[in-house]
C-alpha atoms as an extended CHARMM CRD file, in Angstrom:
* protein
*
       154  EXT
         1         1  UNK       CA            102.2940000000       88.5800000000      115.1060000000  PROA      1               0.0000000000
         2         2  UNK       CA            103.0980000000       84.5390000000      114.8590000000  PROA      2               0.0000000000
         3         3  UNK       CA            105.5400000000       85.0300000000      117.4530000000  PROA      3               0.0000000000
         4         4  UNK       CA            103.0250000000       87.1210000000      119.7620000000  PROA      4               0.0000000000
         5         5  UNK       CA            100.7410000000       84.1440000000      119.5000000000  PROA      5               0.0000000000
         6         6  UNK       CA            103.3210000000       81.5080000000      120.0210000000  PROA      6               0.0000000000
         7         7  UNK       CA            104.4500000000       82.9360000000      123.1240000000  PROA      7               0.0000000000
         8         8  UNK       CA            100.8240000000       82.8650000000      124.2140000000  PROA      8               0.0000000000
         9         9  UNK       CA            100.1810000000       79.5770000000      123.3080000000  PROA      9               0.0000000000
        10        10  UNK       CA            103.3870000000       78.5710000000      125.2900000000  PROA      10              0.0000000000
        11        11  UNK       CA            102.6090000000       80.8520000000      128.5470000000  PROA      11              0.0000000000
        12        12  UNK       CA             99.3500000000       78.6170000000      128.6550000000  PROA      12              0.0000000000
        13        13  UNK       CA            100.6680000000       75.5360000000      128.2150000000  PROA      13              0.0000000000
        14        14  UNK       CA            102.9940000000       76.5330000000      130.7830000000  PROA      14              0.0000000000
        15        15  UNK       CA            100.2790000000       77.4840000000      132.8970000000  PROA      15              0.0000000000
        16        16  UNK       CA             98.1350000000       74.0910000000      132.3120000000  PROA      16              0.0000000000
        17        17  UNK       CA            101.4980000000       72.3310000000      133.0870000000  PROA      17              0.0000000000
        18        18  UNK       CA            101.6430000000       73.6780000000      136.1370000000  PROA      18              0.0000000000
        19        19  UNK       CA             98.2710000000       72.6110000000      137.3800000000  PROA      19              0.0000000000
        20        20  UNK       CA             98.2140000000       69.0330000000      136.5110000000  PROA      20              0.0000000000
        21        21  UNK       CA            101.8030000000       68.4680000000      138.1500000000  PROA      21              0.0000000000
        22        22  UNK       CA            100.6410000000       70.2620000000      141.5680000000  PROA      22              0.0000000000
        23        23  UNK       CA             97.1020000000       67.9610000000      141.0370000000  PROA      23              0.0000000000
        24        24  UNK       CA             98.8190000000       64.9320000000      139.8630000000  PROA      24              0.0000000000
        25        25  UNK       CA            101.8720000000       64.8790000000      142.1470000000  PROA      25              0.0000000000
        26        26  UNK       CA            101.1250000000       61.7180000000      144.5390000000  PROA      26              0.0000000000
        27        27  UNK       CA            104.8920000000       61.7820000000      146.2140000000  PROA      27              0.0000000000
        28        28  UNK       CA            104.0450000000       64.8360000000      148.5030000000  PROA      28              0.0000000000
        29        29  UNK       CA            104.4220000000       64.3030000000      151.8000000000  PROA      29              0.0000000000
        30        30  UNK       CA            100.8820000000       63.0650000000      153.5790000000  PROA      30              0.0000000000
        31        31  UNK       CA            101.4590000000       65.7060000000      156.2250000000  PROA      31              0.0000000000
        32        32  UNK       CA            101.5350000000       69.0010000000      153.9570000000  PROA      32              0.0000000000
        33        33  UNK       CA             97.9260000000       69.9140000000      154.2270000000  PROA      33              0.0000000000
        34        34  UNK       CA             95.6140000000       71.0530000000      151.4280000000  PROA      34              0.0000000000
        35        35  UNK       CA             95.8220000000       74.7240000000      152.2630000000  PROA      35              0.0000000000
        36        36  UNK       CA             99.7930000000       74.4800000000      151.7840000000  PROA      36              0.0000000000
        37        37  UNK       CA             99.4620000000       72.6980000000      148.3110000000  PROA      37              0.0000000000
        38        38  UNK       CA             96.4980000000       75.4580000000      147.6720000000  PROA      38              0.0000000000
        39        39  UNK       CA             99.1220000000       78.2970000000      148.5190000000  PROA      39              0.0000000000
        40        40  UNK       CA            101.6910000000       76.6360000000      146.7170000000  PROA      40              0.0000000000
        41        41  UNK       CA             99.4220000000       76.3090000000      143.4430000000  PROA      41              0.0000000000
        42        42  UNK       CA             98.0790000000       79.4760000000      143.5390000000  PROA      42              0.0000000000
        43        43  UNK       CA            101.7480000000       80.8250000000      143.8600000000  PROA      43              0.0000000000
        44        44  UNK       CA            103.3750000000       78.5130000000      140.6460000000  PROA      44              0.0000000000
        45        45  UNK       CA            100.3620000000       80.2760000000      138.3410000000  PROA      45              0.0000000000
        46        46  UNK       CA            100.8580000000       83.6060000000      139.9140000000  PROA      46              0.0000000000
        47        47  UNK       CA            104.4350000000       82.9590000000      138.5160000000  PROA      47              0.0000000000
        48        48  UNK       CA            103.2030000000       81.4740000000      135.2970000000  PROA      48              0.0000000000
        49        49  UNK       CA            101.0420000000       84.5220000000      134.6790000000  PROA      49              0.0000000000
        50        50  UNK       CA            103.1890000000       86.8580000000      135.5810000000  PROA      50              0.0000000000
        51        51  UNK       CA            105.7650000000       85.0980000000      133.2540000000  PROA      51              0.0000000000
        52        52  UNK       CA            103.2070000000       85.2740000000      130.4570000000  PROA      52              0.0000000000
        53        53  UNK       CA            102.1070000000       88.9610000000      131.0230000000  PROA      53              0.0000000000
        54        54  UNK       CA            106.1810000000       89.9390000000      130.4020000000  PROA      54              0.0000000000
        55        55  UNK       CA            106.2120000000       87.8460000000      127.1960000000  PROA      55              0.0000000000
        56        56  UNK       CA            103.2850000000       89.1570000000      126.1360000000  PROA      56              0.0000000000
        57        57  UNK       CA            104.4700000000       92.9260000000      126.6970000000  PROA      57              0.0000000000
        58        58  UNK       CA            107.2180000000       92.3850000000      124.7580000000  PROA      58              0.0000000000
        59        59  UNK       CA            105.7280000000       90.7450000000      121.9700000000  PROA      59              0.0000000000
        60        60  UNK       CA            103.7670000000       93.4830000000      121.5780000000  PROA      60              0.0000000000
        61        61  UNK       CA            106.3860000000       96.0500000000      121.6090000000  PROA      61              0.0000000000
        62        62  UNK       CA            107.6230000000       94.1490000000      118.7360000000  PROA      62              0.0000000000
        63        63  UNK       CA            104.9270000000       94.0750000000      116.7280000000  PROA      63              0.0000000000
        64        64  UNK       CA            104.8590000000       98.1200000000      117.3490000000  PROA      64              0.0000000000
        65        65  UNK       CA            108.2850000000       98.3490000000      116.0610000000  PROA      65              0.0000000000
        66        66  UNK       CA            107.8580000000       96.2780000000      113.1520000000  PROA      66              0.0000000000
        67        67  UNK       CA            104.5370000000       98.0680000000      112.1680000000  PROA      67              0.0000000000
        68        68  UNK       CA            106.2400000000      101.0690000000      112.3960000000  PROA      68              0.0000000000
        69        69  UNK       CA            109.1550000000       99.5680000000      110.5440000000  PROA      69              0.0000000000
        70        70  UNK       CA            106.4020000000       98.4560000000      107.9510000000  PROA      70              0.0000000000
        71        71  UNK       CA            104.9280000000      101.5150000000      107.4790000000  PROA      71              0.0000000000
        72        72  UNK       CA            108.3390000000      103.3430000000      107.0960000000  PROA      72              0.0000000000
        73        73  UNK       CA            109.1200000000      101.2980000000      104.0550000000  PROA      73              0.0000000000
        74        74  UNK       CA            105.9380000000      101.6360000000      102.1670000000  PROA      74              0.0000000000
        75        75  UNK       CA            106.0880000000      105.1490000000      102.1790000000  PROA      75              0.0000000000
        76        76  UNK       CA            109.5990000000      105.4150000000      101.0220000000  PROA      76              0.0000000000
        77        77  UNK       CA            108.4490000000      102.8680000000       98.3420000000  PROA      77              0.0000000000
        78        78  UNK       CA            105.5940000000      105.0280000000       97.9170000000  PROA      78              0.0000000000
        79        79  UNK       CA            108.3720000000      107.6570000000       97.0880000000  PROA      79              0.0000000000
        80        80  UNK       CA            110.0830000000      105.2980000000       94.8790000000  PROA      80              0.0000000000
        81        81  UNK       CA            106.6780000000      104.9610000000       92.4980000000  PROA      81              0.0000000000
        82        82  UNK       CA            106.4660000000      108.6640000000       92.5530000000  PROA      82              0.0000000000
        83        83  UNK       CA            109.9290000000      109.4200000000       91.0800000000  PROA      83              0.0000000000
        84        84  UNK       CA            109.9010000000      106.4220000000       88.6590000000  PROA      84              0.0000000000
        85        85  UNK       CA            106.7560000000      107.6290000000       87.5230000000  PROA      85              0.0000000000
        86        86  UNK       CA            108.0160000000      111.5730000000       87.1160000000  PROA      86              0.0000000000
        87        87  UNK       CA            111.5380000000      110.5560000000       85.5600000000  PROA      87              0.0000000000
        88        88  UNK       CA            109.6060000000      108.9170000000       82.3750000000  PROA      88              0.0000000000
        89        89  UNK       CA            109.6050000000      111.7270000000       80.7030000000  PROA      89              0.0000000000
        90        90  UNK       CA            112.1480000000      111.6010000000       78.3210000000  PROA      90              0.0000000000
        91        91  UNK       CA            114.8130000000      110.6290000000       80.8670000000  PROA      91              0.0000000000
        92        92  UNK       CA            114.4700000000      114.1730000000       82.4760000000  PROA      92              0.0000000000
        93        93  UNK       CA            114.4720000000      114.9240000000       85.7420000000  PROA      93              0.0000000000
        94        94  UNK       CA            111.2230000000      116.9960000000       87.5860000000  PROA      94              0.0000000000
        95        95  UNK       CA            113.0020000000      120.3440000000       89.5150000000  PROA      95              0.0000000000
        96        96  UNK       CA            110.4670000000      119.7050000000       91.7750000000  PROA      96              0.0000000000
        97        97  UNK       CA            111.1300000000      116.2080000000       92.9680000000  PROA      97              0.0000000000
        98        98  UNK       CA            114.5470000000      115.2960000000       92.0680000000  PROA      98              0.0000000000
        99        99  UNK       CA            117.0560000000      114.0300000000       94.6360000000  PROA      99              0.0000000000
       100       100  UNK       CA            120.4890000000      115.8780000000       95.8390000000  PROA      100             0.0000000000
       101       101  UNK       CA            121.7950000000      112.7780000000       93.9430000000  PROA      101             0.0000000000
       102       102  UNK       CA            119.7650000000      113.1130000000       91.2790000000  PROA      102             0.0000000000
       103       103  UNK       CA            120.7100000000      116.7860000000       90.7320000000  PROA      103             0.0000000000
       104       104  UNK       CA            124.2640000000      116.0460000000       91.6240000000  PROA      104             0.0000000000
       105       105  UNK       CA            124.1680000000      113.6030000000       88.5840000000  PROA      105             0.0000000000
       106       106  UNK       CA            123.4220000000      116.4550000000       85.9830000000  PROA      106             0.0000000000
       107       107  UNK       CA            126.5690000000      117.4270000000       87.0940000000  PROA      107             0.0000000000
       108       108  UNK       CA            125.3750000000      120.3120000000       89.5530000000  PROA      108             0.0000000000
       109       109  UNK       CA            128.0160000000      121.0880000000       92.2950000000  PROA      109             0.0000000000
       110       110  UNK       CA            126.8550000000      120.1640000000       95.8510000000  PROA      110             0.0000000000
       111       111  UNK       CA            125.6030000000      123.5110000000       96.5850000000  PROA      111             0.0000000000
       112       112  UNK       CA            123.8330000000      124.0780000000       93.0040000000  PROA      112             0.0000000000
       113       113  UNK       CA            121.7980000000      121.4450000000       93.9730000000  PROA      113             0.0000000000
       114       114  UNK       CA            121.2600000000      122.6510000000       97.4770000000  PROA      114             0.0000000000
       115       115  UNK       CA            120.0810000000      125.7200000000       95.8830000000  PROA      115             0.0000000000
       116       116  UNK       CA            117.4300000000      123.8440000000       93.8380000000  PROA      116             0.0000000000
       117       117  UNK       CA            116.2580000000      122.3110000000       96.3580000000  PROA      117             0.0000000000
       118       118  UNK       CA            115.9260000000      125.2300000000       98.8200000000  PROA      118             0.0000000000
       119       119  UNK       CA            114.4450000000      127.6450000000       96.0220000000  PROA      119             0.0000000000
       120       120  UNK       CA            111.2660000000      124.7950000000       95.3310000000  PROA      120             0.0000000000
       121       121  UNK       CA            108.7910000000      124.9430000000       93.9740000000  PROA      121             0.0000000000
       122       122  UNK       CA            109.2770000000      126.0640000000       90.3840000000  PROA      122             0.0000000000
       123       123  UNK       CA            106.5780000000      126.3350000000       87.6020000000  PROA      123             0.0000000000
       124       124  UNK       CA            109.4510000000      126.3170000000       84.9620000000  PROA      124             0.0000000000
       125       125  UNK       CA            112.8730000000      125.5210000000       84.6970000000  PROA      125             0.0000000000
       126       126  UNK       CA            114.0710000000      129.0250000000       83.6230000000  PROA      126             0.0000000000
       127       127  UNK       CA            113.2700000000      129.6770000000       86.8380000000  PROA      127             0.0000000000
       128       128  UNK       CA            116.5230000000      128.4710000000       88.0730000000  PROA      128             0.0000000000
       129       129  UNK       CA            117.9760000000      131.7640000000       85.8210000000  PROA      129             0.0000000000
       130       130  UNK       CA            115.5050000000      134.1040000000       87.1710000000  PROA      130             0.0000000000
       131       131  UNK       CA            116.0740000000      133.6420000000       90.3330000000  PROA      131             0.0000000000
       132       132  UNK       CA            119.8090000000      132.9860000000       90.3750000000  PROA      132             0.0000000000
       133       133  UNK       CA            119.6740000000      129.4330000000       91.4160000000  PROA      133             0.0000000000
       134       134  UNK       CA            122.3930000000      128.4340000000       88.9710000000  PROA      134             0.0000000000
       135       135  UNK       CA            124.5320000000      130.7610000000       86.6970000000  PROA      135             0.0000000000
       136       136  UNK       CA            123.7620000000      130.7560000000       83.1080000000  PROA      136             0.0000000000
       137       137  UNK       CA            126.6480000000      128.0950000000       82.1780000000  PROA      137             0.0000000000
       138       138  UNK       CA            124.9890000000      126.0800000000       84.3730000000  PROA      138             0.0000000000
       139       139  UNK       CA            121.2500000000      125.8780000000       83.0300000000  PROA      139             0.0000000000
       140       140  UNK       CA            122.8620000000      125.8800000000       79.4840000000  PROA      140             0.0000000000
       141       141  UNK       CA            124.7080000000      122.2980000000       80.1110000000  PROA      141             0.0000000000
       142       142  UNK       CA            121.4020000000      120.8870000000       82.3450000000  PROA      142             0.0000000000
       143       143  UNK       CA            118.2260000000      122.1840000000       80.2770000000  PROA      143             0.0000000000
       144       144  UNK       CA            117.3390000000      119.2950000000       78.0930000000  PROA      144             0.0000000000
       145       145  UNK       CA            117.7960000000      117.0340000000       80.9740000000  PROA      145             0.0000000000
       146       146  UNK       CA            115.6740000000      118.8550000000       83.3740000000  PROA      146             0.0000000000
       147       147  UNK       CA            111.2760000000      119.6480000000       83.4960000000  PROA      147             0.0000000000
       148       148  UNK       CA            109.5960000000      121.2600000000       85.7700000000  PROA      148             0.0000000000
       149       149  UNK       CA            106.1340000000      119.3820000000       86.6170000000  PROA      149             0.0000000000
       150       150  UNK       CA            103.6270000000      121.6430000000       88.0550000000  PROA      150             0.0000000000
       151       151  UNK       CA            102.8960000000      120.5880000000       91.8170000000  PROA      151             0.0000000000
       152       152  UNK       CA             99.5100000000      119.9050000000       90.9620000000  PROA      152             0.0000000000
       153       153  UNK       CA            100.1960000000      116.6030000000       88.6180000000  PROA      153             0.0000000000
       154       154  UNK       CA            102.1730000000      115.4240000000       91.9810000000  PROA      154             0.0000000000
């Protein structure tokens, strides 16, 4: 946004430049007449202007991009709030919620925690054993460290 309005602020300054040069400059020759300097004016802010409109197009492209940029980042820390919030219980990870990481720190092979992922939502974590997400063994190492938060309290 500051540099949308600095380029502005230049382009007009640019453009005021221009005027009081063609207005103030005394060394033209005598035989020019005032519809050539006219022309010639009207053609330097035409420039200016056009100039101007350019920066001002980009400017605001960029302010696009870094509102969308913006935006991306305060929903993934959005995200972020949400999983610190549902991993303070007890240190145990939500079924629900928990990343491939996450899962994949439990010590879940890469396509266990596909599985849990895929099979979503649960309303409790013997669901993993009921519907063969993991084997037995499995659930057995991973069941104190995992809680299943009902997808209305997210």
């Amino acid at each position: 946004m500051e540099r949308f309005s600095r380029t502005l602020a230049v382009s007009a300054l640019l453009i005021l430049l221009l005027c009081c040069l063609t207005a103030c400059n005394s060394r033209r020759s005598r035989a020019q007449t005032q519809s050539e300097r006219d022309q010639e004016t009207r053609q330097r802010v035409a420039d200016a202007t056009m100039k101007a409109k350019e920066d001002a197009r980009i400017a605001a492209q960029q302010l696009a991009e870094s509102a969308r940029q913006a935006g991306h980042e305060a929903s993934v820390a959005a995200q972020g709030a949400k999983q610190g919030w549902d991993e303070d219980r007890g240190g145990r990870l939500d079924l629900n919620t928990a990343s491939y990481e996450q899962l994949r720190s439990l010590g879940l092979t890469g396509t266990e925690a596909e599985h849990v992922i895929q099979h979503r939502p649960y309303k409790d974590k013997q669901d993993l054993i009921t519907r063969g997400v993991v084997p037995q063994s499995r659930y057995d190492i991973i069941q104190d460290r995992v809680t299943v938060i009902s997808p209305a309290e997210h």
